[in-house]
C-alpha positions in Angstrom: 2.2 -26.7 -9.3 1.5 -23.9 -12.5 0.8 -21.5 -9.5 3.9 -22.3 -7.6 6.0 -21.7 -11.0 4.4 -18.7 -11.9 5.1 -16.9 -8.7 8.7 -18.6 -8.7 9.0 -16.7 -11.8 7.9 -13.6 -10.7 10.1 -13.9 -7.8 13.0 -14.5 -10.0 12.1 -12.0 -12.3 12.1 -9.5 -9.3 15.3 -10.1 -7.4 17.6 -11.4 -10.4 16.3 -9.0 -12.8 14.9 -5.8 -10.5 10.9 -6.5 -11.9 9.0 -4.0 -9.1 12.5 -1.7 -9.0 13.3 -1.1 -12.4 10.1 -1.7 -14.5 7.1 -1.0 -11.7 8.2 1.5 -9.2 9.9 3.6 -12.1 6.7 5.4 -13.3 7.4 9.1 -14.1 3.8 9.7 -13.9 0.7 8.8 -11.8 -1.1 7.0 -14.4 1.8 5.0 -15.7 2.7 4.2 -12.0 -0.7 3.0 -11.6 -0.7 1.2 -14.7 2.4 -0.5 -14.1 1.1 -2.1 -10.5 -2.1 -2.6 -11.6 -0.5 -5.1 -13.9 2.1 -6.3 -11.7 -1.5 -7.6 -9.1 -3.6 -8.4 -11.7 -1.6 -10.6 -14.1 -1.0 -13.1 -11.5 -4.1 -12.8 -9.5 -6.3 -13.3 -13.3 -3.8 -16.0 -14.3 -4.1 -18.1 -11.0 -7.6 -18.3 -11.5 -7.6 -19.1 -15.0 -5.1 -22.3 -14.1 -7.5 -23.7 -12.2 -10.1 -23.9 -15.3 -8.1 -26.4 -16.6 -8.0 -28.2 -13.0 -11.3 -28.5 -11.8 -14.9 -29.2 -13.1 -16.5 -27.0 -10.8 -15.1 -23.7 -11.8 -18.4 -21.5 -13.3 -17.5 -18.5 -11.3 -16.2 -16.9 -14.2 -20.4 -17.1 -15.1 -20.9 -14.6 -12.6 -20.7 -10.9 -13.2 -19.4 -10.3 -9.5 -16.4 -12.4 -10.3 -15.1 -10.1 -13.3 -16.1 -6.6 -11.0 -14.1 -8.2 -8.3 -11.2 -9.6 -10.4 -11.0 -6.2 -12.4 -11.4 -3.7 -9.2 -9.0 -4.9 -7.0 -5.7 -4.9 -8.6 -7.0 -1.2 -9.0 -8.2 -0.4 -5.2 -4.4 -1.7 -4.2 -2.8 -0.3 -6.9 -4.4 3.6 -6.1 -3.5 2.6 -2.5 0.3 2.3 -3.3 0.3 5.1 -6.0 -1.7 7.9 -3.2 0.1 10.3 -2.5 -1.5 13.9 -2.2 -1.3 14.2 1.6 2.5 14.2 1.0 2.6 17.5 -0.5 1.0 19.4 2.7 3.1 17.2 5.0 6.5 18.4 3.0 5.4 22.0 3.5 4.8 21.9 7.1 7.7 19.6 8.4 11.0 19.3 7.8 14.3 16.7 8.5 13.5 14.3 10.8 10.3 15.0 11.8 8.6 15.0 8.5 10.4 11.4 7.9 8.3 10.3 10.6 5.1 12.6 10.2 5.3 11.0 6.8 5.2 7.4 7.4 2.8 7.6 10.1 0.0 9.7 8.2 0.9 7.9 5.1 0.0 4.3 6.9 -3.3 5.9 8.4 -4.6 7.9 5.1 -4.1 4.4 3.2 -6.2 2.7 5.6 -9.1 4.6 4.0 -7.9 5.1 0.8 -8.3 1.3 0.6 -11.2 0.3 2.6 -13.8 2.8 1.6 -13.5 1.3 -1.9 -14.0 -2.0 0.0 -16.8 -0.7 2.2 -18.6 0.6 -0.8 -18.3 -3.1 -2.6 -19.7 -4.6 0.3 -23.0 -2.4 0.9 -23.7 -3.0 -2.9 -22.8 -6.7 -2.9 -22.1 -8.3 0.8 -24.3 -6.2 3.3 -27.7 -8.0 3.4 -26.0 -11.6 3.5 -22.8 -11.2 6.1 -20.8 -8.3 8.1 -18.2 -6.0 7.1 -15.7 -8.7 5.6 -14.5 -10.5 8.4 -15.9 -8.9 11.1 -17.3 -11.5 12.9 -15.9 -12.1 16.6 -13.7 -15.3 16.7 -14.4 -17.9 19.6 -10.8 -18.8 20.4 -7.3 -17.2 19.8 -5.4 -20.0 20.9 -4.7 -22.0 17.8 -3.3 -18.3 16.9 -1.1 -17.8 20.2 0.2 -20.9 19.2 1.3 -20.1 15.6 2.8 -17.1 17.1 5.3 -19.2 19.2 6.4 -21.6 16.4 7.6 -18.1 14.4 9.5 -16.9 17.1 12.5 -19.2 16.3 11.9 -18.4 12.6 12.4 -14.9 12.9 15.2 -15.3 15.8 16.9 -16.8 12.6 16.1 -14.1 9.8 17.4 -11.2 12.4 20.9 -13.2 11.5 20.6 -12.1 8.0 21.5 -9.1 6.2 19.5 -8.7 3.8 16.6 -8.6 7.2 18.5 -6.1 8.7 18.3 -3.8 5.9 14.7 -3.6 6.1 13.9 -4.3 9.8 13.7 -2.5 12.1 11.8 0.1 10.0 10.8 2.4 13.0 15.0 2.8 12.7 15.7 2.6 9.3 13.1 4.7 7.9 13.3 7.2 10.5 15.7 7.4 12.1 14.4 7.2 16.0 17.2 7.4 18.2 15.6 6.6 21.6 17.5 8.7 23.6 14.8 10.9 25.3 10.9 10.1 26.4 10.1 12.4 23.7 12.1 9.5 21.3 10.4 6.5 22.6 7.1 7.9 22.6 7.8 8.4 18.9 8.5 4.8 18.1 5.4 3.9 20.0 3.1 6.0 18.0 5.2 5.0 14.8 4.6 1.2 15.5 1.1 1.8 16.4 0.8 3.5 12.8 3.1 0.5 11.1 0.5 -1.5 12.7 -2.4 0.3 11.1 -1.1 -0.9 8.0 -1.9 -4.5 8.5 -5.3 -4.0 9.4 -5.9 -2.8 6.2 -3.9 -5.4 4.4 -6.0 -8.0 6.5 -9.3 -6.8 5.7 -8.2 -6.5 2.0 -6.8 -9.7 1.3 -8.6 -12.1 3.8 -11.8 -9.9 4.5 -12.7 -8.3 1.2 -10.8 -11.0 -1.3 -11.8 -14.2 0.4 -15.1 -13.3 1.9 -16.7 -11.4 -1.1 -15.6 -14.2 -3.3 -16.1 -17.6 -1.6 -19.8 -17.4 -2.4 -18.7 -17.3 -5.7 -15.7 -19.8 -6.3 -15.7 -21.2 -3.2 -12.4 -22.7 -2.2 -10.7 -21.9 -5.1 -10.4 -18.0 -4.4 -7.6 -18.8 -1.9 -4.6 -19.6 -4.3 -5.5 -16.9 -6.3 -5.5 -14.3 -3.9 -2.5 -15.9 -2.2 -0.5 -14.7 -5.9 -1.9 -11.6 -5.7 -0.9 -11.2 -1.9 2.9 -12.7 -3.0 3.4 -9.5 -5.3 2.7 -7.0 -2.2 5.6 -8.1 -0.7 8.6 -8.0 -3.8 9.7 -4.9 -2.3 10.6 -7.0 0.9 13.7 -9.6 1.6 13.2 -12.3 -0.9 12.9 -15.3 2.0 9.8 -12.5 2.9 8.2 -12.5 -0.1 8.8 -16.2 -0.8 7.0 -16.9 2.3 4.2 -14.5 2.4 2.3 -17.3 -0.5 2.5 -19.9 1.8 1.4 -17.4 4.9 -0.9 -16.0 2.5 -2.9 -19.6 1.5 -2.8 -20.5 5.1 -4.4 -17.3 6.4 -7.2 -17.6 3.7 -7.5 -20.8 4.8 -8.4 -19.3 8.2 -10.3 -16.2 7.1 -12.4 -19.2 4.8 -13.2 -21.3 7.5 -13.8 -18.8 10.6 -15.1 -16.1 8.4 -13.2 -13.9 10.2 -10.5 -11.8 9.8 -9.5 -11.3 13.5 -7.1 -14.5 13.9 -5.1 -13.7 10.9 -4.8 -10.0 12.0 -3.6 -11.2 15.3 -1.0 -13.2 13.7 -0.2 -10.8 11.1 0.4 -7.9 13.3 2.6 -10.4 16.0 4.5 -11.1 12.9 5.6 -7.9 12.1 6.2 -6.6 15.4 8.0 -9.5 16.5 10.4 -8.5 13.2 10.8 -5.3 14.3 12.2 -6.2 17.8 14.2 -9.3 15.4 16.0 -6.3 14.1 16.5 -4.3 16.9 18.0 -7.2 18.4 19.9 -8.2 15.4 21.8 -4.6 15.0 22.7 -5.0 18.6 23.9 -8.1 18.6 26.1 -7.3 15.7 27.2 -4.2 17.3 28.5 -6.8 20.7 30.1 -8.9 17.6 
């Protein structure tokens, strides 16, 4: 319940009182940007955990000197991932208008693939390598409990492409650049745009539900999976509040997954059906409006 409250109040904090916007996000500098998200993760990641002392008798992780590297390091892995931007100067000197728009998103989503997982990579050869695979790695047996999952969001996100506040963020392969799909040229665009959106939530899978869960369930067990589900609620206060609301709940039930299968493939799969599924919600939505 002290979880649920704490992230209500972030979430109130956010979209009544403009948190990430007007505090966060308004860093002049690298450093302070950096700063400021590094708290915004790690306040509620730390905090979560520490709730549960109070909770449960068999919380000794914070014994373990693993626990503190892990709980210190990754506010700071996703908080440089957010705050990179030095491929942004070379991309603004060789495109312009349109095409650097979209040159900029897609390289953006693929740099910050590596920007975050070779942090991750690095933790797991020193910590993980001799006792599992790359975090969450391992091949899953069945995808049909995931299909399913799938189908029961369709009607969920039939409804948010109603909204307004959806269609001002989806689809982004329209709203951030602008794709008119008039031409083959145009629609190959969007397809190599989605692929890169896509790119994105493989590493935000391998982060949160590879990397968070699976490098720290040897050490807490099951109680790494509220935790990371706060920090993995603050990712998302850029997003439509009903979004970001959700994303705890989608958040423990994916670490649920990752916990038990020890895989991060499932959630992926689910993940990335999500938030294509979204996109063609608001493709969808600004046509149906446009019939209205």
């Amino acid at each position: 319940m002290l979880v649920v409250v704490l992230c209500g109040a972030i979430i109130y904090l956010n979209y009544w009182h403009g948190l990430e916007k007007k505090y966060v996000a308004s860093g002049k500098t690298l450093l302070a940007g950096f700063t400021a998200y590094y708290l915004l993760y790690f306040i509620p990641f730390a905090t979560a955990f520490f709730f549960q002392l109070f909770f449960y008798k068999d919380c000794h992780y914070y014994k373990n000197g693993w626990f503190w590297a892990i709980l210190l390091l990754a506010p700071a892995f996703f908080s440089f991932r957010v705050n990179f931007d030095w491929q942004e100067i070379w991309i603004n000197n060789k495109w312009t208008g349109a095409d650097r728009a979209f040159y900029k998103h897609c390289i953006n989503w693929v740099v910050k693939v590596f920007v975050l997982l070779i942090p991750v990579f690095l933790v797991w050869l020193l910590k993980d390598s001799a006792l599992q695979p790359f975090y969450g790695t391992k091949p899953l047996n069945d995808v049909k409990s995931y299909l399913l999952m799938l189908l029961i969001m369709v009607p969920v996100i039939v409804l948010a492409s109603t909204q307004n506040d959806f269609l001002q963020v989806y689809p982004k392969a329209k709203l951030l650049h602008q794709i008119p799909l008039n031409s083959w040229t145009d629609k190959w665009q969007y397809v190599v745009f989605e692929l890169c959106y896509g790119l994105d939530f493989v590493s935000i899978e391998f982060f949160f539900r590879g990397f968070l869960i699976l490098a720290l369930l040897r050490i807490c067990g099951l109680h790494c999976i509220i935790p990371v589900a706060c920090f993995y609620c603050t990712i998302h206060l850029g997003k439509p509040m009903g979004e970001a609301i959700s994303s705890f709940f989608g958040g423990t039930l994916l670490g649920i997954v990752a916990y038990n299968t020890r895989s991060i493939w499932g959630g992926l799969l689910v993940h990335l059906g999500i938030a294509w599924m979204m996109e063609i919600g608001g493709w969808l939505g600004i046509l149906f409006s446009r019939v209205k």
